[in-house]
C-alpha positions as CSV (number, residue, x, y, z in Angstrom):
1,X,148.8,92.1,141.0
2,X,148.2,93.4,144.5
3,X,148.9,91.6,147.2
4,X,145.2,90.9,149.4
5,X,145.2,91.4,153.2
6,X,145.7,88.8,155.5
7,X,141.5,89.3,156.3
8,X,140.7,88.4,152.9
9,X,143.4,85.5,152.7
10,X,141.9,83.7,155.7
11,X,138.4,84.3,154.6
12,X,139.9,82.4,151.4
13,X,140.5,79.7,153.8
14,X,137.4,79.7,155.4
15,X,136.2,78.6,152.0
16,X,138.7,76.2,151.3
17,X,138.4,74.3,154.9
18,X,134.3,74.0,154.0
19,X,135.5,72.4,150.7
20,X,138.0,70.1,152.1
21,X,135.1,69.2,155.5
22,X,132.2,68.6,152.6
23,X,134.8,66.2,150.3
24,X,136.2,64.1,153.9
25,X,132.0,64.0,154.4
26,X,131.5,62.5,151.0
27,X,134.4,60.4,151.5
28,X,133.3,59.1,154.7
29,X,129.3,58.4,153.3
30,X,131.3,56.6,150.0
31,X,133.2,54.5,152.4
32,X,130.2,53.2,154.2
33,X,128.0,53.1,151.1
34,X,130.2,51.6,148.9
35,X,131.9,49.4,151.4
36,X,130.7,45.8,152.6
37,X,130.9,44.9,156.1
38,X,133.6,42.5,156.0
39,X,135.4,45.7,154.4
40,X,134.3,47.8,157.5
41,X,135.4,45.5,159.7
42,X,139.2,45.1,157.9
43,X,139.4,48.9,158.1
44,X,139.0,49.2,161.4
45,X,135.9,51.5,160.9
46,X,133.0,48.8,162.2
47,X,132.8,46.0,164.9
48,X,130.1,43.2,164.2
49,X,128.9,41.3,165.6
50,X,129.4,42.5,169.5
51,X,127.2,41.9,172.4
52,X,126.4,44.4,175.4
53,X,127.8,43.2,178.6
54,X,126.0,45.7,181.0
55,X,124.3,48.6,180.9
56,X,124.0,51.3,183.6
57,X,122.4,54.7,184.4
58,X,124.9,57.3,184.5
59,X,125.4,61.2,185.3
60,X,122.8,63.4,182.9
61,X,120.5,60.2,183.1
62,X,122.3,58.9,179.9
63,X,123.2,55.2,179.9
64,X,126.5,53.0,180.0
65,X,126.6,50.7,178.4
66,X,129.9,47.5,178.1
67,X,130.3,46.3,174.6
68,X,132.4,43.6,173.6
69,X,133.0,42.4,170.6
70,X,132.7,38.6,169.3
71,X,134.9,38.2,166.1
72,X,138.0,39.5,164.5
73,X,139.0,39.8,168.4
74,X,142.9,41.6,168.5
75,X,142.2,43.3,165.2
76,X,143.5,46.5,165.0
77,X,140.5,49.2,164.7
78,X,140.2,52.9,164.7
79,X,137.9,53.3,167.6
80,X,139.2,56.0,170.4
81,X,138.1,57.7,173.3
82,X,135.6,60.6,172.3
83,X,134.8,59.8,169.0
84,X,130.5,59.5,167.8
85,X,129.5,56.1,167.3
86,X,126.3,54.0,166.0
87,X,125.2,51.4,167.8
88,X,123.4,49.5,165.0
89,X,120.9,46.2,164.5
90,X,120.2,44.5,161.5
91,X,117.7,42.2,162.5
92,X,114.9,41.5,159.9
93,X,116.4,43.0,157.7
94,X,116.0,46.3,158.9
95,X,118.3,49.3,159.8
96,X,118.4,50.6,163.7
97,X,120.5,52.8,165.4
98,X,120.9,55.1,168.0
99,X,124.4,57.4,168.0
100,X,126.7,57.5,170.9
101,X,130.0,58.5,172.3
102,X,133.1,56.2,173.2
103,X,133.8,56.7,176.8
104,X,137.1,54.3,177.1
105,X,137.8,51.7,174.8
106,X,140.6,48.9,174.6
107,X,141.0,46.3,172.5
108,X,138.3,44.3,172.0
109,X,135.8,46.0,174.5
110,X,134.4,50.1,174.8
111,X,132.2,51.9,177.3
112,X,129.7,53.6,175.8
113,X,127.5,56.5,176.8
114,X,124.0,56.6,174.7
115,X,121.9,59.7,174.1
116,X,118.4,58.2,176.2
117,X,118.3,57.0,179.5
118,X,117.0,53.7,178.2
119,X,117.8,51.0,175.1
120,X,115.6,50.6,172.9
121,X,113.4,46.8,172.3
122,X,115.6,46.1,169.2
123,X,119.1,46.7,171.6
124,X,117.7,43.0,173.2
125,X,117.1,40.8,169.8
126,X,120.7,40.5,169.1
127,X,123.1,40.8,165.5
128,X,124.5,44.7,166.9
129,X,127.3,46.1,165.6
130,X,128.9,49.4,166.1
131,X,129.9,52.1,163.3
132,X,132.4,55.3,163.7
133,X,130.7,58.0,162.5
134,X,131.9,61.4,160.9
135,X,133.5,63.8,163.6
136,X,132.9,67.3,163.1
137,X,134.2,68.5,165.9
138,X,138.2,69.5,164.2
139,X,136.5,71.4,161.3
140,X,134.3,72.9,163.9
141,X,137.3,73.9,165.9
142,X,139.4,75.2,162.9
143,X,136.2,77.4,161.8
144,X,135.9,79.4,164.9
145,X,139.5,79.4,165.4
146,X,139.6,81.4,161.9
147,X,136.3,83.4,163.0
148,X,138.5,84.9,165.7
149,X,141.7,85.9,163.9
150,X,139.3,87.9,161.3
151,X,137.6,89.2,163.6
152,X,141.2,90.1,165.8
153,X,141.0,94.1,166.3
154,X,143.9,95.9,168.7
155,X,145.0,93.0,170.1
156,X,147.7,90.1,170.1
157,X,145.9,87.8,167.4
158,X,145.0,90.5,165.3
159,X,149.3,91.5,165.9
160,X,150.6,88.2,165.0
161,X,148.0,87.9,161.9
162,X,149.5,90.6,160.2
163,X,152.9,90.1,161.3
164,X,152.6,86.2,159.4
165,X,151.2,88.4,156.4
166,X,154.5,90.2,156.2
167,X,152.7,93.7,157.6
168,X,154.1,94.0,160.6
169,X,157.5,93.5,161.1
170,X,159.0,90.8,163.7
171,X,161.0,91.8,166.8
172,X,163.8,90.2,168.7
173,X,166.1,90.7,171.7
174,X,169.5,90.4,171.2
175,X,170.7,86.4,171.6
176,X,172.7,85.3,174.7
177,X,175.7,84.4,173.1
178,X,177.0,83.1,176.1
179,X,174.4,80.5,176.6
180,X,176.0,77.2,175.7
181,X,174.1,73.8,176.7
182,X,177.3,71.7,176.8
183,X,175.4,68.4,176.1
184,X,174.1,70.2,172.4
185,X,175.9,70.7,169.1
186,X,176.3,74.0,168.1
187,X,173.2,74.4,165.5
188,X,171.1,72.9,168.4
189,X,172.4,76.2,170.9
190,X,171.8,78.3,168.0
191,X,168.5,77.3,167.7
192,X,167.5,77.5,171.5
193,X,169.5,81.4,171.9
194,X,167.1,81.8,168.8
195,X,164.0,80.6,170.6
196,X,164.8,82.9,173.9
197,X,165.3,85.7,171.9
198,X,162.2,86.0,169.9
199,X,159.7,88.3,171.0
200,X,157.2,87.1,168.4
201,X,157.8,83.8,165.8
202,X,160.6,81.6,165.7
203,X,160.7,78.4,163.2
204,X,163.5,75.2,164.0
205,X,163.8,74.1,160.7
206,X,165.1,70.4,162.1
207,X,165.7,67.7,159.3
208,X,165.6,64.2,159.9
209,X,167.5,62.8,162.8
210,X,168.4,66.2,164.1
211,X,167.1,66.6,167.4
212,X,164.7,68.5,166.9
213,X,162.6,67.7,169.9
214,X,165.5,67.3,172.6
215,X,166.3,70.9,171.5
216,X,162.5,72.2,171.9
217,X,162.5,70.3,175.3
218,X,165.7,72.5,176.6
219,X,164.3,75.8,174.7
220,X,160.9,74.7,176.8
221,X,162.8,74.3,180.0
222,X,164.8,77.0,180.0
223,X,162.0,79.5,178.9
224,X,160.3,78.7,182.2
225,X,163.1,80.4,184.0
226,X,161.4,83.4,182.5
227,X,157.6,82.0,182.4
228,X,155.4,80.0,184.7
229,X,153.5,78.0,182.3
230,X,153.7,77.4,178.7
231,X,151.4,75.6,176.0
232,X,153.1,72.9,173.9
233,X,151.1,71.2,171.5
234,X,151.6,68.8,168.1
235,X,149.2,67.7,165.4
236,X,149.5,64.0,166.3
237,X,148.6,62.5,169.7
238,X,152.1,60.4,169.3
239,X,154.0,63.2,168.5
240,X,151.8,65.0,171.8
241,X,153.7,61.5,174.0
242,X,157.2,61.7,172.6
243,X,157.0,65.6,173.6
244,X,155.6,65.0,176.7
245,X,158.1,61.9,177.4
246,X,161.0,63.8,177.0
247,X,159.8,67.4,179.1
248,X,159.2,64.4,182.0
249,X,162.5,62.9,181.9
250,X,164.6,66.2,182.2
251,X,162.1,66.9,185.1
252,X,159.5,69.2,183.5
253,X,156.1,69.1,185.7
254,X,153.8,68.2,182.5
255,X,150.0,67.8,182.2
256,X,149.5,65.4,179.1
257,X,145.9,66.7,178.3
258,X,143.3,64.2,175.9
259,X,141.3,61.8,176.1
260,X,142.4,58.1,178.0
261,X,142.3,56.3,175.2
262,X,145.0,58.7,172.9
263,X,147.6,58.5,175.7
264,X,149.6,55.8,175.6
265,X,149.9,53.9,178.8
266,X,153.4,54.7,180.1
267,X,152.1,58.5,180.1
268,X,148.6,57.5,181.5
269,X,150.1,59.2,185.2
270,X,150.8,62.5,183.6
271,X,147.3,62.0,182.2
272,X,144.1,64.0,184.0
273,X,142.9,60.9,185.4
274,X,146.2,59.5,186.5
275,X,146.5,63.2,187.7
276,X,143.5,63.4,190.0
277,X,144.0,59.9,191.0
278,X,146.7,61.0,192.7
279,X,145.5,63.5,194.5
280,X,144.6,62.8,198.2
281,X,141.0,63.7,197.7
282,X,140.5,61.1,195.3
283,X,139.5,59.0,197.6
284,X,136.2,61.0,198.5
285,X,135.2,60.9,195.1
286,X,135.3,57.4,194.7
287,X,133.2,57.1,197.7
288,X,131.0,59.2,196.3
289,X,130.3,58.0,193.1
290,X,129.8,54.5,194.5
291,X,127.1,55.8,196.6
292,X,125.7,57.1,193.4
293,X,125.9,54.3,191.6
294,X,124.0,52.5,194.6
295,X,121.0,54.9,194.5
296,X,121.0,54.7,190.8
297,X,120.6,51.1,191.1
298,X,118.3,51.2,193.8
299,X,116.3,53.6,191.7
300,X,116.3,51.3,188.9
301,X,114.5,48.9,190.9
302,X,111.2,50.4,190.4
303,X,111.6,51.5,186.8
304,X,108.3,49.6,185.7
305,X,106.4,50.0,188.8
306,X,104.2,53.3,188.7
307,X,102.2,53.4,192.0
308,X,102.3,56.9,194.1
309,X,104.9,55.8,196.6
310,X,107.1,53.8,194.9
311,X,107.4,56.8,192.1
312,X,108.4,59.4,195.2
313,X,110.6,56.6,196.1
314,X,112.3,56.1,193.0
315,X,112.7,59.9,193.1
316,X,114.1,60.5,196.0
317,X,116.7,57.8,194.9
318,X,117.5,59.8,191.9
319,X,118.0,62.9,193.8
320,X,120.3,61.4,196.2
321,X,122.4,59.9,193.2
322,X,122.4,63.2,191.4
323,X,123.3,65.2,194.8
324,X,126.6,62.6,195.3
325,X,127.2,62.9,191.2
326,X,127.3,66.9,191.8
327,X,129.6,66.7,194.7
328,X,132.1,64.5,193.0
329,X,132.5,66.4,190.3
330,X,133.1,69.7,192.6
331,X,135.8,68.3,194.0
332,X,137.1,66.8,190.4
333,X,137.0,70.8,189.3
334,X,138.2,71.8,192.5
335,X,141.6,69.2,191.7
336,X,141.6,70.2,188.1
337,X,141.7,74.0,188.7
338,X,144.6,73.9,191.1
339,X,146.4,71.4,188.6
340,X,145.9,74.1,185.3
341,X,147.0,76.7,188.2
342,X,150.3,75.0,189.0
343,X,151.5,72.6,186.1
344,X,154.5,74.0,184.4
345,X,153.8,72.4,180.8
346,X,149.9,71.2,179.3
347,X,151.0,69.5,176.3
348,X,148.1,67.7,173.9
349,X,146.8,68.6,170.4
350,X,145.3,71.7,169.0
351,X,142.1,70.3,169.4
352,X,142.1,69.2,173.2
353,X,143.8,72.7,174.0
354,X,139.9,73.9,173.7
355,X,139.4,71.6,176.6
356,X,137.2,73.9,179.2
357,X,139.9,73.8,182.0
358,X,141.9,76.3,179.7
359,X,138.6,78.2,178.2
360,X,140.2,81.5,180.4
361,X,143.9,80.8,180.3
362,X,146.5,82.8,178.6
363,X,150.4,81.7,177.9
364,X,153.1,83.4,177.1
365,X,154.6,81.1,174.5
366,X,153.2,78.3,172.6
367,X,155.9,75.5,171.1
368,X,154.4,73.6,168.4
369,X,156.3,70.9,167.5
370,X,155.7,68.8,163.8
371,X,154.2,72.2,162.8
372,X,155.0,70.7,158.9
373,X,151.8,68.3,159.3
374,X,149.2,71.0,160.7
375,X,146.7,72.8,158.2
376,X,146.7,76.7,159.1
377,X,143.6,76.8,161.3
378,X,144.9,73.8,162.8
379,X,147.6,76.0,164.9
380,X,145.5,79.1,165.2
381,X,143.1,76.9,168.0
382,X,146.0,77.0,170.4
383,X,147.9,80.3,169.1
384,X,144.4,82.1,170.3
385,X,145.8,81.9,173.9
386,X,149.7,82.4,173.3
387,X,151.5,85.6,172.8
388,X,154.3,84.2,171.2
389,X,154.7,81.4,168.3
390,X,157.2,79.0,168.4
391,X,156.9,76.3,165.2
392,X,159.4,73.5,164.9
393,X,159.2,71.0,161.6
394,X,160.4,70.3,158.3
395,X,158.6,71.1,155.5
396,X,160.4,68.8,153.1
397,X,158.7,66.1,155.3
398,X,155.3,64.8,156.1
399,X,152.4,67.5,154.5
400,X,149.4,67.7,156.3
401,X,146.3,65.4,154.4
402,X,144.4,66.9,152.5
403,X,141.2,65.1,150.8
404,X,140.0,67.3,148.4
405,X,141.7,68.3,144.9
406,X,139.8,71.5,144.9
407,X,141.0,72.5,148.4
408,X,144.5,71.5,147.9
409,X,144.9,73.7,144.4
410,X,143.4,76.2,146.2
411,X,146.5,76.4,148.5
412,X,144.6,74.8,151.9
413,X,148.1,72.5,152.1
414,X,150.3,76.0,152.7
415,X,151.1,75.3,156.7
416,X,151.5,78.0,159.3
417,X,155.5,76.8,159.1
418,X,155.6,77.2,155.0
419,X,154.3,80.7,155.6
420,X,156.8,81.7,158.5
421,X,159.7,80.7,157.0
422,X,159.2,83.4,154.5
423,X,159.5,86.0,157.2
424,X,163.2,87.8,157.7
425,X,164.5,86.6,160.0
426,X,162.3,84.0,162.1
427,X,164.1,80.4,161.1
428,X,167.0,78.5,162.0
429,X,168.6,75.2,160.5
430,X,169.4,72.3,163.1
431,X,172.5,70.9,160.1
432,X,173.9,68.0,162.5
433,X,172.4,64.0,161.9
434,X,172.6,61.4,164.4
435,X,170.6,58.6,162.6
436,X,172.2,58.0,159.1
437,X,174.6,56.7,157.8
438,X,176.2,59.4,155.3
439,X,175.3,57.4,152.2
440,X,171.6,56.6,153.1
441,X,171.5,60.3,154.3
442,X,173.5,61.9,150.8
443,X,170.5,61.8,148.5
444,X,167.7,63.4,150.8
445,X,170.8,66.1,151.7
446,X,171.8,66.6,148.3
447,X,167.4,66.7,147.2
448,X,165.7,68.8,149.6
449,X,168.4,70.1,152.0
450,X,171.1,71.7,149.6
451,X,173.5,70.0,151.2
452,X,174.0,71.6,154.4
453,X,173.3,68.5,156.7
454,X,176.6,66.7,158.3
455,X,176.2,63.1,159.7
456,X,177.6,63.2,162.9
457,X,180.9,61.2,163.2
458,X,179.3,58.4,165.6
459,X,176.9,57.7,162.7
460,X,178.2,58.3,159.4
461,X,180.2,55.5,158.7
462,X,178.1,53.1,161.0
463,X,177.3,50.1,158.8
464,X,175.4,46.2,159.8
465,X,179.1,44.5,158.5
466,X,182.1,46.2,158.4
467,X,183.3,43.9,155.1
468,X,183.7,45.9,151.8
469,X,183.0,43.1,150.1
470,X,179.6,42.2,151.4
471,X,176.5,43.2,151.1
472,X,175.7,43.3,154.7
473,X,178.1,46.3,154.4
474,X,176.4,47.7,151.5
475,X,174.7,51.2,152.7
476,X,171.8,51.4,150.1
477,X,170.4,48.4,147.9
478,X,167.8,49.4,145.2
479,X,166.4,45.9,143.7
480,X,164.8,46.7,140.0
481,X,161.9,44.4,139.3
482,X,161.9,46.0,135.6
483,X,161.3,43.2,132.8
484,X,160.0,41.1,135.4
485,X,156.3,41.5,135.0
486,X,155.6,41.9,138.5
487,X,152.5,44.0,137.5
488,X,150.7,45.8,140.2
489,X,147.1,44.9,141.0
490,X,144.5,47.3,142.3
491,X,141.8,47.0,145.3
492,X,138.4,47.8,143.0
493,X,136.9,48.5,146.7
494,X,139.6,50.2,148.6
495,X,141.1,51.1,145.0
496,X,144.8,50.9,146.9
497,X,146.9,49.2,145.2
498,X,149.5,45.5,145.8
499,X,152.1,43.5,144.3
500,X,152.6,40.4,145.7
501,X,155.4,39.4,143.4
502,X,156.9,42.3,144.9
503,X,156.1,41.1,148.1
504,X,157.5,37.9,147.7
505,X,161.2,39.0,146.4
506,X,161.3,41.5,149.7
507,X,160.1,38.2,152.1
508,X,163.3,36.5,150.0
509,X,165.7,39.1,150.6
510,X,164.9,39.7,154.2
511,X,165.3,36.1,155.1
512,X,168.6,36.0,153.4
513,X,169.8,38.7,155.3
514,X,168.9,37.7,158.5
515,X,170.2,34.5,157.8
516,X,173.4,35.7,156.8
517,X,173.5,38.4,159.5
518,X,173.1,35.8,162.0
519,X,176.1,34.0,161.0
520,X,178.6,36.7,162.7
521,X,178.4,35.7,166.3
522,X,179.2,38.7,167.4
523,X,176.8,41.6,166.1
524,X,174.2,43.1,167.9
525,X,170.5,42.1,167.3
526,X,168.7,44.5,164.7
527,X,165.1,45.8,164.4
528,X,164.0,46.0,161.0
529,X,160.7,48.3,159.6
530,X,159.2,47.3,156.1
531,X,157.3,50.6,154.1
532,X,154.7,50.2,152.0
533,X,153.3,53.2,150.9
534,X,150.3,51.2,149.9
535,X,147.4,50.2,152.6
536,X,147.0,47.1,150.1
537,X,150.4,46.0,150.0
538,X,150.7,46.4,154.0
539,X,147.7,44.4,154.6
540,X,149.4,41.6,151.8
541,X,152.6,42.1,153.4
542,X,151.2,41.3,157.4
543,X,149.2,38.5,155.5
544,X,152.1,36.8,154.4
545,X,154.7,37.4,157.3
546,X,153.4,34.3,159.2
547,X,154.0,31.9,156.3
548,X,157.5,33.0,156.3
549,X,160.0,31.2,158.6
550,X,162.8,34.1,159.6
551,X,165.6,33.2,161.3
552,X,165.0,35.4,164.0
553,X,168.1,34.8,166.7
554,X,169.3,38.6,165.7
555,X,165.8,40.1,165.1
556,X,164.8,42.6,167.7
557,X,161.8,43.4,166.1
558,X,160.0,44.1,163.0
559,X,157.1,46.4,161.7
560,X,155.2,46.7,158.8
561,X,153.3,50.6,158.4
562,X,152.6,53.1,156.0
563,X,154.5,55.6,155.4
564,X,152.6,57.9,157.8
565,X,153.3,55.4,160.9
566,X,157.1,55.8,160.4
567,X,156.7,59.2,160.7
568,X,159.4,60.3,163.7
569,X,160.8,56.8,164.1
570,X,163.9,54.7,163.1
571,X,165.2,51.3,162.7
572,X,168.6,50.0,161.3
573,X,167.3,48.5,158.5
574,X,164.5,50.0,156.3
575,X,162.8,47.7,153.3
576,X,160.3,49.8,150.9
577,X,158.4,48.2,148.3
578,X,157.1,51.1,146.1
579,X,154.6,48.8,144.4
580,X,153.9,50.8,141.1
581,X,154.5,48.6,137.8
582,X,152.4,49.9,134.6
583,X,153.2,50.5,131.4
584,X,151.6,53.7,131.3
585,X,154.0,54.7,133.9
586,X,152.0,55.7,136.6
587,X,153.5,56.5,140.0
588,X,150.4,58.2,141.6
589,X,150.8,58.4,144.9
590,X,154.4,58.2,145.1
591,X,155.0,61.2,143.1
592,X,154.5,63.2,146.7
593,X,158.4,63.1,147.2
594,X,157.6,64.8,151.1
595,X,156.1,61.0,152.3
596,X,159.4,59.2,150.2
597,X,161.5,62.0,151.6
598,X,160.6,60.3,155.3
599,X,160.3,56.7,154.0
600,X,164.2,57.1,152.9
601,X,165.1,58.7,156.0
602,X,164.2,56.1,158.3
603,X,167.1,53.7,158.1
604,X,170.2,53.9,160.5
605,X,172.7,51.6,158.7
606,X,170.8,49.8,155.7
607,X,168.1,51.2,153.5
608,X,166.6,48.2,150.5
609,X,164.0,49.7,148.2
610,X,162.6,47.5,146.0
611,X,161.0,49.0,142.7
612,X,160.0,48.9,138.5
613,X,162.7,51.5,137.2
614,X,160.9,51.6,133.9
615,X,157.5,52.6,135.9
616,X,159.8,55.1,138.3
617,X,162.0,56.1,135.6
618,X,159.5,58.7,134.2
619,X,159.6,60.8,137.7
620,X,162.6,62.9,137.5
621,X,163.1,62.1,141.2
622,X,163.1,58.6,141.0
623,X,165.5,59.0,138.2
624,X,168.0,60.8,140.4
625,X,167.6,58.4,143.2
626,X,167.8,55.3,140.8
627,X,171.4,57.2,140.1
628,X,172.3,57.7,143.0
629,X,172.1,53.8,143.9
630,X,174.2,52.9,141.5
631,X,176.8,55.4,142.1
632,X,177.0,54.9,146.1
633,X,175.4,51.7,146.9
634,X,174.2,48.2,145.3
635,X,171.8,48.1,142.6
636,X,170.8,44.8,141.5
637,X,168.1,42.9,139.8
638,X,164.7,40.9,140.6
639,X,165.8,38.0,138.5
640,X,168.5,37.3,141.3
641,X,165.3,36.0,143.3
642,X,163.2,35.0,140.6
């Protein structure tokens, strides 16, 4: 069969992004339809009730408005800076709304901008709520991102198109052998001479606990020896931090780039805000927006009279506030231009690097780091601007979502980083671990990684006890609920699924072990994470964590997440309850062996997964892993708790 060109490929997924756009859509509109408000509200996805605190004229007469909300106050939510939301009433019985945006928002209170210079009558009889509504703009983004590499003709994106189609070959310098970062092991060095000597793409294939962002932060530092400026971005706005962390503390002059409420607070001074706040100007444009805000409010003084004067009055007003809105934000451009000019790194996500600061910039190299969790069109946004590609990951990790069946068969889950590593030439293995211990690393090594990793020796043999005969000292512990009839039980709204019985025997076996960790005076306080693959079994789990009275003298700290919120972190002890228990056998969700591959990875010294062999058994996988326990760790049974 002949091989089609890379035109016709990414018209293919053209197609398949539409598919996978229209099936989130339908997912979204099933979500609200299906979903009571009380479910809204647990998901994060509505607030109500919430009253509005004050409202205010703002810049392109649109109104601010301060909403707070009145119940479930501390909940988490998934409202953020930037995103479309409804402000909605459902008094008598009726359905109003008028759409927004989310200027800033914090915990229990948001700043919103409205589409009308006024509310309207039904804003004032109370019961509002607020909804999130579908975002477009990503699969907008990723459309015209792929409109432009089709379109690509005798230039650098239409170069590196064919060249990740296999049609052009790759070129590279010859590597600085030489070049040896002292504080780096030597697959680390190999990686950055790699990097530098690339004149096209370069993948860092970096395994868990690797370091594979401390070496992208050198490889980024030392190729602006050679470059002013270079684009770093990362699917996730946490992995956009870390990145941006890291560049700061080996003295890299980074913009963080995205909106306030995606940056997390330590980084808020790298931030544009924190940025122009900074600048000695600043001052002029606070002084000028507060003289707009006065006129605006003097303006709003004769909003319902209507005789000749007081309308040229109320004018003039306006006018004024407008002229001190324009002149404010000339100087804002005027800080923002120099900063784009002169910043050495502007890390944020694909999506922001369309921000119009950087509409005309070009960069000589773009890093993008957790490239395994990015759809295709995802890193083409950024890669429009870049000459060079260079994509760190691991594709035995994390996959990027993907909703929709028919997109997914159709190959939309292939990543940029799949594709590369096909090409002669372009990747390089970071082999050297410093998280695991060599036991709870063995199985992932031996899985995905063909055993080429080596646990450094300051980790491998790193254990909570040092006691061979204790299970404190034990590295793994798989806990087989089998013939226990601890049957799962399935969310008909959210259809995720829980077992509580599960739940419980985890609770049991962590307060044992903190109890019996805390009788050796002299360890080190631990931070435990518990992984529940489940959203249900999470929620059951945080539910239940107050009731349970931990001895918690040696407990730094403890989380409960998803897989998906681990992703990137580590603790020294990792719990997982994998939740499945049927008798048809039916592991659904945990069959994608990329999300266990990180959930396994996680733990330093102690991994506990707690399980139905007879459900798991039937996954080939989970069969080699169930093995695996009982040939290098503990494996032991429900009914020791029951």
């Amino acid at each position: 069969m002949a091989k089609i060109s890379a035109i016709d490929r990414l018209k293919g997924l053209k197609a398949l992004l539409k598919i996978e756009r229209d099936e989130d859509f339908r997912l979204y509109n099933d979500l609200f339809l299906r979903a009571s408000i009380e479910l809204r509200k647990k998901n994060g996805l509505t607030w109500y009730p919430v009253k509005i605190n004050n409202e205010e004229l703002g810049s392109g007469d649109l109104l601010h408005l301060d909403i707070e909300r009145t119940s479930q106050i501390n909940t988490p939510h998934q409202f953020s800076s930037g995103k479309n939301i409804s402000l909605f009433s459902n008094q008598h019985n009726e359905q109003f709304e008028i759409s927004g945006t989310i200027k800033s928002v914090s915990k229990n209170s948001l700043k919103l901008i409205i589409n009308s210079d006024e509310l309207p009558d039904w804003c004032y009889d109370g019961k509002l709520g607020l909804n999130i509504q579908f975002d477009d703009n990503s699969y907008n983004e990723m459309q015209r991102a792929l409109d432009v590499v089709i379109d690509a003709k005798h230039n650098r994106v239409a170069e590196l198109r064919e060249m990740i189609e296999g049609v052009l070959p790759l070129t590279f310098e010859k590597a600085n052998d030489e070049l040896i970062l002292p504080q780096l092991n030597l697959s680390q060095n190999r990686a950055i001479r790699h990097i530098l000597s690339t004149n096209d793409i370069a993948v860092v294939h970096g395994p868990p606990g690797t370091g594979k962002t401390t070496s992208l932060v050198h490889a980024i530092r030392l190729t602006l020896q050679e470059e002013n400026q270079v684009l770093v971005c990362a699917p996730t706005n946490s992995a956009v931090d870390l990145l941006t962390e890291k560049l700061l503390a080996v003295g890299v002059d980074v913009l963080r780039l995205g909106h306030p409420a995606r940056i997390s607070e330590e980084l808020m001074t790298s931030s544009m805000d924190g940025r122009i706040s900074a600048s000695p100007y600043y001052k002029d444009i606070k002084n000028l927006r507060r003289n707009a805000e006065e006129y605006f409010r003097l303006a709003g003084k004769y909003k319902r009279v209507f005789g000749k004067e007081e309308a040229q009055q109320r004018a003039a007003y306006y006018t004024e506030a407008k002229t001190c809105i324009k002149e404010a934000r000339l100087l804002e451009d005027f800080i923002v231009d120099e900063l784009f000019k002169n910043v050495q790194v502007i890390c944020c996500t694909p999506v922001t690097s369309t921000h119009r600061g950087l509409s005309r910039k070009r960069f000589g190299t773009l890093f993008f780091d957790e490239a395994s969790q990015a759809l295709e069109p995802m890193v083409w946004i950024p890669m429009l601007k870049c000459k060079r590609l260079i994509l760190a990951g691991d594709h035995f990790q994390l996959p990027p979502v993907v909703k929709s069946m028919e997109a997914k068969k159709g190959g939309l889950d292939l990543t940029l980083l799949d594709r590369c590593i096909e090409l002669k030439g372009t990747m390089v293995l970071l082999n050297r671990q410093y998280r695991m211990n060599s036991v709870i690393m063995g199985f992932s090594n031996h899985y995905f990684y063909g055993n080429e990793l080596i646990a450094d020796e300051s980790v491998a043999t790193h254990a909570l006890l040092n006691d061979d005969g204790n299970y404190l000292s034990m590295a793994i512990e798989f806990i087989d609920t089998a013939g226990c009839s601890f049957d799962e039980i399935q969310n008909p709204e959210t259809l995720s699924y829980s077992n509580p019985k599960e739940g419980e025997i985890l609770f049991k076996h962590l307060k044992q072990l903190l109890e019996d960790y805390t009788t050796h005076a002299l360890l080190p306080p631990i931070d435990i994470g518990i992984i529940a693959p489940y959203k249900e079994q999470r929620e059951w789990l945080k539910d239940n964590l107050s009731g349970l009275e931990l001895n918690s003298e040696k407990l730094a700290s403890l989380s409960i997440k998803t897989v998906d919120g681990f992703q990137g972190e580590e603790r020294d002890v990792i719990y997982i309850s994998l939740v499945r228990s049927n008798d048809k056998h039916e592991i659904g969700f945990l069959s994608d062996l990329r999300r266990m591959n990180v959930a396994i990875t996680r733990a330093k010294k102690k991994l506990v997964v707690i399980g139905d062999s007879s459900t798991l058994g039937s996954s080939p996988f989970y069969q080699s892993f169930l093995e695996y326990c009982e040939k290098h760790g503990l494996y032991r049974t429900a009914w020791e708790w029951a």
